[in-house]
Each structure stands twice: as C-alpha cells, then as structure tokens.
C-alpha positions as CSV (number, residue, x, y, z in Angstrom):
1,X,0.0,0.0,0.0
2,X,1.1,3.5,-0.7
3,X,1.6,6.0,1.8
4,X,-0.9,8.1,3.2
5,X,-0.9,12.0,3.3
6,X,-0.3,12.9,6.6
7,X,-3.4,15.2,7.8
8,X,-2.9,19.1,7.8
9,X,-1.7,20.2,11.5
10,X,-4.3,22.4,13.0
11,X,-3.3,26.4,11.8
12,X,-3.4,29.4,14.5
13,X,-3.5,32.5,12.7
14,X,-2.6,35.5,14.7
15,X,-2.7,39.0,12.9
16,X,-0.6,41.2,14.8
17,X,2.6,41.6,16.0
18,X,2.5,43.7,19.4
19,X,2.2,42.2,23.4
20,X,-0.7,40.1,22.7
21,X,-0.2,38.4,19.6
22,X,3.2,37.6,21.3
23,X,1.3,36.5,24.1
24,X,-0.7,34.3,21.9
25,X,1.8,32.7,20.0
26,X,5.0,31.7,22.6
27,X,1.8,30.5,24.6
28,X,1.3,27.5,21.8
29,X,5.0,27.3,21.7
30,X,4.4,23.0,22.6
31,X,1.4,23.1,21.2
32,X,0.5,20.2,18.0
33,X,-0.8,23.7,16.0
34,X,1.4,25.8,12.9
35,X,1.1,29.2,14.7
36,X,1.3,32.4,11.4
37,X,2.0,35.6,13.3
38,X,1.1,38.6,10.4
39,X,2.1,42.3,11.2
40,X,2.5,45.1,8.6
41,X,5.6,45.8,10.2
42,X,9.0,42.7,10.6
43,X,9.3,44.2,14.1
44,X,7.9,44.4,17.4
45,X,7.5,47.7,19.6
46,X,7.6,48.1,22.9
47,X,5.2,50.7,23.2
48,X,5.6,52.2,26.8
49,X,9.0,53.4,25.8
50,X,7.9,55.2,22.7
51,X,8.3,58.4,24.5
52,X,12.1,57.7,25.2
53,X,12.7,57.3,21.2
54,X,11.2,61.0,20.4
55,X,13.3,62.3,23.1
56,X,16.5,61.0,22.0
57,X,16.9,58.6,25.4
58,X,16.8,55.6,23.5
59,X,18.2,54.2,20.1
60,X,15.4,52.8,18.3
61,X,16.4,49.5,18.5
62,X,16.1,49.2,21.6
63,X,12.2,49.7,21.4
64,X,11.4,48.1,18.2
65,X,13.2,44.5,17.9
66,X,12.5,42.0,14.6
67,X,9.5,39.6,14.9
68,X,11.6,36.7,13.6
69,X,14.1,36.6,15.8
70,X,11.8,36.7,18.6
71,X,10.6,33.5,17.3
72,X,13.8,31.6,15.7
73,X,13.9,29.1,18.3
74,X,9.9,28.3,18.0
75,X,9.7,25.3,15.0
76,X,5.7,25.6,14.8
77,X,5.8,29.2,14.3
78,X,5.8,31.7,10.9
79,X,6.7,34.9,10.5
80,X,5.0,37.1,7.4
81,X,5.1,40.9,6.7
82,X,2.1,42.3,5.0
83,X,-1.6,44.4,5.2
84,X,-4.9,43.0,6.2
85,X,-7.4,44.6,3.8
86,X,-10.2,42.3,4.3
87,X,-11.3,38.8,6.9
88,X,-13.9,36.6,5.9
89,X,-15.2,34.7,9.1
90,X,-17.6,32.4,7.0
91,X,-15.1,31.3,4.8
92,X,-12.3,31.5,7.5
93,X,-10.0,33.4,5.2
94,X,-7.5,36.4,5.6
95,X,-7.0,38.5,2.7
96,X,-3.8,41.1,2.2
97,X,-2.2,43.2,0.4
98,X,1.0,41.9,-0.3
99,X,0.7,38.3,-0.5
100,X,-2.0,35.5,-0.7
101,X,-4.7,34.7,1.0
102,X,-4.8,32.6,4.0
103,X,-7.0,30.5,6.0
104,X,-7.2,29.2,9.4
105,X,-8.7,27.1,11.9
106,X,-8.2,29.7,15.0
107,X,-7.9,33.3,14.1
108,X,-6.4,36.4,16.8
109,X,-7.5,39.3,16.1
110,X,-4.3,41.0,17.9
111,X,-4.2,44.3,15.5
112,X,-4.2,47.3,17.9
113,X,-5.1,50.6,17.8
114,X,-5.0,53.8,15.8
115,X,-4.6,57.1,17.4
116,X,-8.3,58.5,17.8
117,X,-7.9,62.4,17.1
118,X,-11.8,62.8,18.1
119,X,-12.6,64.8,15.6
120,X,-10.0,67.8,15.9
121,X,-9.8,69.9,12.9
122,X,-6.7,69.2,11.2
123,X,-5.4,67.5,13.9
124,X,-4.6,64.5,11.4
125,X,-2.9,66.8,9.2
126,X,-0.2,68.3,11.8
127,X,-0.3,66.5,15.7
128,X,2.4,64.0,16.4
129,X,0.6,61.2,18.0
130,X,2.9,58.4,20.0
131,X,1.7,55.0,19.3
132,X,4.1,53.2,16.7
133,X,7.5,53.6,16.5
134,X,7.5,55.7,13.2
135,X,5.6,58.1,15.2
136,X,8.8,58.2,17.7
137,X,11.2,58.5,15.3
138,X,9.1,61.2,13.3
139,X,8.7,63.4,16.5
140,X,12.3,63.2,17.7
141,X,13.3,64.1,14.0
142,X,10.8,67.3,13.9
143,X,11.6,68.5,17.2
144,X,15.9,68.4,16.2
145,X,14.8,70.0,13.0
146,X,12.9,73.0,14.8
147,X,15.5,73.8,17.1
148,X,18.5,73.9,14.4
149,X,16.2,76.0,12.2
150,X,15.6,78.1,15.4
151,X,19.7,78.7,15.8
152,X,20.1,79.3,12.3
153,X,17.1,82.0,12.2
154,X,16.3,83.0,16.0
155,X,13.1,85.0,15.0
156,X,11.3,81.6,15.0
157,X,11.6,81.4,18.4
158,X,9.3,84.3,18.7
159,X,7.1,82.1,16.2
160,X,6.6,79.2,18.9
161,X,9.1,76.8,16.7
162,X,10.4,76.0,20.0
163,X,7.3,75.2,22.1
164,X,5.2,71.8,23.0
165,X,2.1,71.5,23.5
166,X,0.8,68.1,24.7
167,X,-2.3,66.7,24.6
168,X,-4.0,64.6,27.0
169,X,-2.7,64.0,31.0
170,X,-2.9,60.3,31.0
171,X,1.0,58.2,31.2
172,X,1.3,59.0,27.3
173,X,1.1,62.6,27.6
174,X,2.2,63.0,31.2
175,X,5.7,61.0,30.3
176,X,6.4,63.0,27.0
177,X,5.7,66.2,28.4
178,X,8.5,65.4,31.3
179,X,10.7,63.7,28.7
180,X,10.7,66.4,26.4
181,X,11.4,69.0,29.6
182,X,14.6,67.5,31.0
183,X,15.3,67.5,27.0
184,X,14.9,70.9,26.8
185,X,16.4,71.8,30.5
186,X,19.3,69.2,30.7
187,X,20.5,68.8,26.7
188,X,19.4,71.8,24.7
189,X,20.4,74.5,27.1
190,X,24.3,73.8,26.2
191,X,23.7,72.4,22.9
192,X,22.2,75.9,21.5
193,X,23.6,78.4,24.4
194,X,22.1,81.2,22.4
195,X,18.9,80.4,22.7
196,X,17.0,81.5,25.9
197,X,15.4,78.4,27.8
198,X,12.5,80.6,28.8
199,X,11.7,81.3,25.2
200,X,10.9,77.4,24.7
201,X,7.8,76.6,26.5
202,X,6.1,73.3,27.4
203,X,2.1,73.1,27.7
204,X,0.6,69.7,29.1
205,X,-3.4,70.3,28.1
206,X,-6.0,68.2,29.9
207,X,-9.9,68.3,28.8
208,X,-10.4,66.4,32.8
209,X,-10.8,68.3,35.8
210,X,-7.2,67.0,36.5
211,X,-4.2,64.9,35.0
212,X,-3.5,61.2,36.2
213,X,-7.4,60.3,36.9
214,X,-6.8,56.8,37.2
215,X,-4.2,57.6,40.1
216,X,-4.5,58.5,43.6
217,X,-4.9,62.2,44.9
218,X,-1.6,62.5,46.3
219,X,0.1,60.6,43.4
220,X,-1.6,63.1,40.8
221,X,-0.4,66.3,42.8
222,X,3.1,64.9,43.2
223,X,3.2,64.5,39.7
224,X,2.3,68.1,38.6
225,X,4.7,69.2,41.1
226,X,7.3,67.4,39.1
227,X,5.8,68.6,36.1
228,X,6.2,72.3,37.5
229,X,9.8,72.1,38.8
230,X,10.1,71.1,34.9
231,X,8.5,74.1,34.0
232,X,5.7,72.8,32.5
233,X,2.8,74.4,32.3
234,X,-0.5,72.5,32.9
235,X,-3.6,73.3,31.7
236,X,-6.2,71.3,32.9
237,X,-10.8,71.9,31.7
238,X,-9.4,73.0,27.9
239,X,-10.2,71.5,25.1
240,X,-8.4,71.6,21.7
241,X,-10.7,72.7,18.8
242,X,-8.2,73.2,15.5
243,X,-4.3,72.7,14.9
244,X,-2.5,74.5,12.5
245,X,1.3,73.5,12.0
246,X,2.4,76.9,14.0
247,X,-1.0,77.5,16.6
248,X,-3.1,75.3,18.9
249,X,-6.0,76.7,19.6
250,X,-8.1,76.0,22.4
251,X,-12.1,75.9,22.9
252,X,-11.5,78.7,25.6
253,X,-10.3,81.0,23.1
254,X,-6.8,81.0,24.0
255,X,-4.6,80.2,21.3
256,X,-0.9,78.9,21.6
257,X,2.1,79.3,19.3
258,X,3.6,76.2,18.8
259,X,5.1,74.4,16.2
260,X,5.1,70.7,17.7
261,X,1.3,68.9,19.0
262,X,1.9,66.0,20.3
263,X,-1.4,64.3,20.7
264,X,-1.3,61.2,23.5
265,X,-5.5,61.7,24.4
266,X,-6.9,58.6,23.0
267,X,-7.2,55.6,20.9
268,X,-9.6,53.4,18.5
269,X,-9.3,50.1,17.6
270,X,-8.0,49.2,13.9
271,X,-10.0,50.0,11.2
272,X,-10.0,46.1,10.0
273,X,-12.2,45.9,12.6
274,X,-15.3,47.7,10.5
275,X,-15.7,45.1,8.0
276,X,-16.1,42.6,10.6
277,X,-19.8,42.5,10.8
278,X,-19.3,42.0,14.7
279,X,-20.7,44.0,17.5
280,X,-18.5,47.2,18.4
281,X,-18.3,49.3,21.4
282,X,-16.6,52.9,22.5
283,X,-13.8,53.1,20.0
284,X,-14.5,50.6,17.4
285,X,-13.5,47.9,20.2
286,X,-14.8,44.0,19.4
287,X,-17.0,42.7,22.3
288,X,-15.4,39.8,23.3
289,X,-17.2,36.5,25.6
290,X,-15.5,35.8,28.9
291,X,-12.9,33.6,27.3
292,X,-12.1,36.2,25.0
293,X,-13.7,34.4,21.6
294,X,-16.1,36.4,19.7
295,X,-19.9,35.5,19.8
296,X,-21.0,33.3,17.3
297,X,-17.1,32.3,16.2
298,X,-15.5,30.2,18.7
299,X,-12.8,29.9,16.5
300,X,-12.1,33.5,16.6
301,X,-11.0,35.4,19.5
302,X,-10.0,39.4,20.0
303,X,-7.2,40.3,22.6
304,X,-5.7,43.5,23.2
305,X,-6.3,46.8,22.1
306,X,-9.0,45.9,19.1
307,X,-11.1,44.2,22.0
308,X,-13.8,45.1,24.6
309,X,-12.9,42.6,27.7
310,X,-14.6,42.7,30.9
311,X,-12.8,41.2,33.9
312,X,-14.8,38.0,34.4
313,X,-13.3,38.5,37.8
314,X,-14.7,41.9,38.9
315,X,-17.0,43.2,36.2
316,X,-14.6,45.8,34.8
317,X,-14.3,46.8,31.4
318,X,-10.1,46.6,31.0
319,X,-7.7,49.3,29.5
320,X,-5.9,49.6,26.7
321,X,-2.6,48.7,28.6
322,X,0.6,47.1,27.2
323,X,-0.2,44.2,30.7
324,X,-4.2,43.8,29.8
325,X,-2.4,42.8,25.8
326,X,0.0,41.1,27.3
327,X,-2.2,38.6,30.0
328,X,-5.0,38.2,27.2
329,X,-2.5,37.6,24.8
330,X,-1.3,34.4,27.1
331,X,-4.8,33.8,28.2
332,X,-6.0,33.4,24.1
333,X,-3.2,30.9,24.0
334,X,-4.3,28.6,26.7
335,X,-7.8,28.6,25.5
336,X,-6.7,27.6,22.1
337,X,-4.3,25.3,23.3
338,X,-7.2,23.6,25.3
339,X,-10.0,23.7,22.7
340,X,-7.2,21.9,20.2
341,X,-7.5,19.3,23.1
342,X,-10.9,19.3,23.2
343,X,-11.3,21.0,26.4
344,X,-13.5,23.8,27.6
345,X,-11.9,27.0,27.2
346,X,-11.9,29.3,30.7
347,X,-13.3,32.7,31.3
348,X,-10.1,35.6,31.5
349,X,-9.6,36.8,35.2
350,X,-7.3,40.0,34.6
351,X,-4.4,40.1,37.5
352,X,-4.0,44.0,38.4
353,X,0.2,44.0,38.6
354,X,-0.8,48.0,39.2
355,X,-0.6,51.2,37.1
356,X,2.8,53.5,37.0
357,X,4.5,56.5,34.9
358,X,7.3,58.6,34.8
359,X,7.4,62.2,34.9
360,X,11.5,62.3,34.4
361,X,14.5,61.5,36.3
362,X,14.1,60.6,39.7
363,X,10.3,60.7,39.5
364,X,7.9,58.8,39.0
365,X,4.3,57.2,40.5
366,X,3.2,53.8,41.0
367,X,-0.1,52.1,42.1
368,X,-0.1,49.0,42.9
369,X,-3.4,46.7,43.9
370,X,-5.3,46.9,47.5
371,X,-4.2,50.9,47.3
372,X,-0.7,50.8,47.3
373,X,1.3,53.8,46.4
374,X,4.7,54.5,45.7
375,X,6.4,58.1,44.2
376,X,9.3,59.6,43.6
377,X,12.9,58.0,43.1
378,X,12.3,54.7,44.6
379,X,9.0,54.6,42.2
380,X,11.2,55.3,39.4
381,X,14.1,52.3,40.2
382,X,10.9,50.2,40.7
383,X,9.3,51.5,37.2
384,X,12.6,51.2,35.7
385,X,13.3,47.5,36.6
386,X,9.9,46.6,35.7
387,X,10.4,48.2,32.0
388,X,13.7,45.9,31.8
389,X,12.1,42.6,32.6
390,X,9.5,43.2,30.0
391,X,11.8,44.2,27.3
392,X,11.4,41.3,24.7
393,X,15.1,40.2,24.7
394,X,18.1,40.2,27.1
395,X,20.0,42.1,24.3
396,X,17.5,44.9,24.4
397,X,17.9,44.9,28.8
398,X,21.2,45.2,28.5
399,X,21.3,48.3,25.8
400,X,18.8,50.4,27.9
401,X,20.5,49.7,31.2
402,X,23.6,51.2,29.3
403,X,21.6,54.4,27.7
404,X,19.5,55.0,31.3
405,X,22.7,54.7,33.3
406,X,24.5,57.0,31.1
407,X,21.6,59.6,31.1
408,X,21.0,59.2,35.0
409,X,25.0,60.5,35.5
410,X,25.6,62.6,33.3
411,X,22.2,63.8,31.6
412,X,23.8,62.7,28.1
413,X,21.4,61.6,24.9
414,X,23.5,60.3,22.1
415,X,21.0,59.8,19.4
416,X,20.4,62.9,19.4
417,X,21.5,63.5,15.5
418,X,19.8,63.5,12.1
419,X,20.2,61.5,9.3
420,X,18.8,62.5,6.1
421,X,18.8,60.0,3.8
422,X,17.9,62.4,0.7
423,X,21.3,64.2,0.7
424,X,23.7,63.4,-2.3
C-alpha cells in the first residue's frame, strides 16, 4: 500500500505583532498547532518606551526589535510581513495586500489601535501622535529640525518653533511632556547656548478636571509638582478645537504658538475591525465572551487593544494597557491550546500588577493593587526594573541599562543626530 498524506496540522492564525499576539503565540510554543504571526511591520514595539525614542533617550532598537528573531527558536511558528485589507469569518480566510490569501482554523485578532484624534480639525494633518515607532522617530526628528532651524534664524523662536504642546494628561502625555522638559532643560540648554530656555515653552493640556485620573490624589499632585519644577505648564478643563502646523488653539479661546502637538488623548481600535460584521463598542472595540472568543465564532477570539474585555473576575471593562495585551494575549493561547485538546476554554480573570508612569529622572508614580502607592525615586528604580524585565530580549535589557545609566549620570542623549537620507 502506498503512503498516506499525513493530515494538515491544525493552523493558528494571529494578525498582529505587538504584546498580545506575542502573548498568543509563545503560549502555543508546545502546542501540536502551525502558529502564522502577520504584522505590517518585521518588528515588534515596545510601546511604553515610545516616549524615550522622540526624546533622543533611546536608540530605536532598543524599542522596536525584529519579529523573527523573537521566534527563531519556536519550529511551529511563521513569521510574514504584509496588510490585512479584508477577513472573511464564514469562509475562515485572511486577505492582504501583499501576499496571498490565507485560512485558518483559529484566528487572533491582535491588530491594535489607531490614534483617535476625536474629531479635531486638522489635527490629522499636523499632531504628532505616539503610538508606533515611526511616530517616535518622526517626533524626535521634527523637534531636532525645529530647534537647528531656530539657531540658524532665531526669529522663530518668537514664532513658537520651539514650544510643545501636549495633549491629554494620562501616562502617554504626562511621560512625553517630562521627557521632552529634561530635554529641553538638561540637553538643549548647552547644545544651543544662544537660545534663551525661557523662550521654549512646554504646555501639558488636559480636557479632565485633572491629569492622572486613574491615580491616587496624592500621586496626581506629586506628579504636577514634578511637572512644574520642569516648567511645565498644565492646563487642565481645555479643550483643543483646530491645529495649524504653527497654533493650537483652544475651545476657551486661547490660542498657543507652537510648532510641535503632540497628541497622546486617545485611541480606537484598527479600522479592519469595520468590515467585521461583529458588535462594536466605544472606539471601534470588538466585544469579546468571557474567554475572549467572539460570539458566534468560537474559532475566533479578540485580545488586546482591538477588543472590549470585561474582567470576568470583577466586572470591569479593561484598558488599553501594554499588561491587559499582554495577559490576554497568554490567556487566548491557553484557550486555544485547550480547545485543540478538546477541552472547555476558561473565562479571562485580569491580574492587576498596578498602574505606574514617569514624569522624568528621579520621579515617577506607581499604584499597585489593594491601594498601594509609591512616588518619587524609589518609584522610578521600581518603574525602571519593571520596563527591563518586559523588554522582549536580554539584548534589548542590557542596551537600555547602558543608555538610562548614562543619562541618569551625566544627563547625556547620544542619538540625538539627524540623518537625512535624501542628501547626495
């Protein structure tokens, strides 16, 4: 008798590159399943660190770091670069831009966000948002390029080529805005003597009644302490109603010159996420069943950013963190690695490792579960070692313990230099 075809292994299609897709895939490492992680990008980005690349802390590989080699040591896993333009859940089929179709028997939706500019005029057209790593390295090239065009010709000062404005007072905006301060105060100041550091200004603007709402009181007025020793102004109750590249003006009337937004206020889930045909809540998020499958697909299941999860533990709807990614990411693993088994898969119980930020060196805020508090330097060695640990490789560690040591002795930033990559 001839031999037999050997039957197709079952295929885990994960589209999306970031903490949970990760999650997903290295949790079906042993698992008898091909695993097919997609991204539009051949790296991964460690997002909370963004803030670090646009203000010339980090190199840029330390935050982004290639998707293959995260997985060269994982036999049942792929690796492919290329668009999702359109998912068919009734045919179980993927469609992109760049290559082929492809099916599945499990499909992650692990996509992400966009940044949601909530209807700002122009806002599109001229903010620097922070959520991919493009972004970063766009913002730390625009804010190089206005202070060199502000030493060549110092009227722009006057202009506002030299001030910030930064939207939204959650970690995103509160970290930038303290970032791009010590920046300014610590680097700038001796690399452009001539310019007066008064002259560049720094405007944190916060539509809430204050910044740091998910924080505790005293955690939220230690941080715009910091922010003020910084000299950063805060602006909290303002709204911002149109951008221009040179003037941010405000609902209130006030208007600012400034030639850099940066806009960390909010997010939506991926546009994919539209031609779905599946139930959506605030910000385009997929509502998701307890064990994180979509109704009426099993065989589907939305993690992360893109997805609406409730804590089947206490009720809660979860953030949009980099940890909620992260644990769904390993939970959407387990279940799949159980249903492949033929075993129930198990509602996701979110555990709350805390919430922290930075506001610059030697400050920072944590809170941590059952009301536990921490701020200021000890907050920022804690914040510090926990960023290291969740760096994807130990090659990645070691360079930002070399860049943050540097910077925490002698205030240096060595990436701070422009490459342009049109010059002849």
């Amino acid at each position: 008798m001839g031999a037999t075809e050997a039957e197709p292994r079952t295929r885990v299609l994960i589209l999306g590159g970031g903490f949970a897709g990760i999650g997903v895939a290295r949790k079906l490492r042993k698992a008898d399943v091909d695993v097919v992680i997609v991204d539009e990008h051949d790296y991964h980005t460690f997002q909370p660190l963004l803030y670090q690349v646009a203000t010339d802390l980090l190199p840029r590989t330390t935050v982004g770091h290639p998707l293959r080699d995260l997985f060269d040591h994982q036999s049942n896993a792929r690796v492919h670069t290329a668009c999702v333009t359109s998912v068919n859940l009734e045919k179980r089929e993927v469609e992109f831009a760049e290559m082929g179709p492809l099916g599945y028997d499990y499909l992650v939706l692990a996509l992400g966000a966009q940044v949601n500019f909530f209807g700002v005029e122009h806002a599109a057209d001229h903010a620097f948002p922070l959520y991919t790593l493009a972004d970063a390295v766009r913002l730390k090239e625009h804010i190089l390029d206005r202070w060199e065009a502000a030493d060549k010709d110092p009227a722009l000062v006057e202009d506002g080529a030299l001030n910030v404005v930064v939207v939204g007072g959650g970690p995103t905006g509160v970290e930038s805005a303290g970032a791009i301060a010590e920046l300014y105060r610590a680097i700038f100041v001796t690399d452009y003597p001539d310019i007066p550091q008064e002259n560049a200004e720094i405007v944190l603007v916060e539509a809430g009644p204050e910044i740091f709402a998910m924080f505790h009181p005293s955690l939220r007025r230690y941080a715009e302490k910091a922010l003020a020793r910084r000299s950063v102004e805060v602006l909290t109750g303002e709204i911002v109603e149109s951008v221009t590249p040179t003037r941010v003006a405000l609902k209130s009337g006030r208007v600012i010159p400034s030639h850099t937004l940066v806009w960390g206020a909010g997010l939506q889930a991926n546009a994919v996420v539209e031609v779905l045909g599946l139930e959506l809540q605030k910000g385009r998020r997929i509502l998701v069943q307890p064990d994180l499958s979509v109704a009426g697909h099993p065989e589907v299941f939305a993690i992360g950013d893109i997805a609406w999860i409730t804590d089947a533990k206490t009720g809660k709807v979860l953030p949009q963190l980099g940890s909620v990614a992260l644990e769904s990411g390993h939970h959407a693993g387990d279940n799949i690695a159980r249903l492949v088994k033929g075993v129930k898969a198990e509602p996701f119980k979110y555990f709350d490792k805390g919430t922290m930020a930075t506001i610059g060196r030697g400050a920072a805020v944590i809170q941590g579960p059952r009301g536990l508090t921490m701020k200021g330097k000890a907050a920022w060695l804690t914040w510090g070692a926990v960023h290291l640990a969740l760096l994807s490789t130990g090659e990645d560690r070691a360079k930002a313990v070399v860049d943050w040591t540097w910077a925490a002795f002698t205030h240096g930033r060595s990436t701070r230099i422009t490459v342009r990559t049109d010059a002849t």
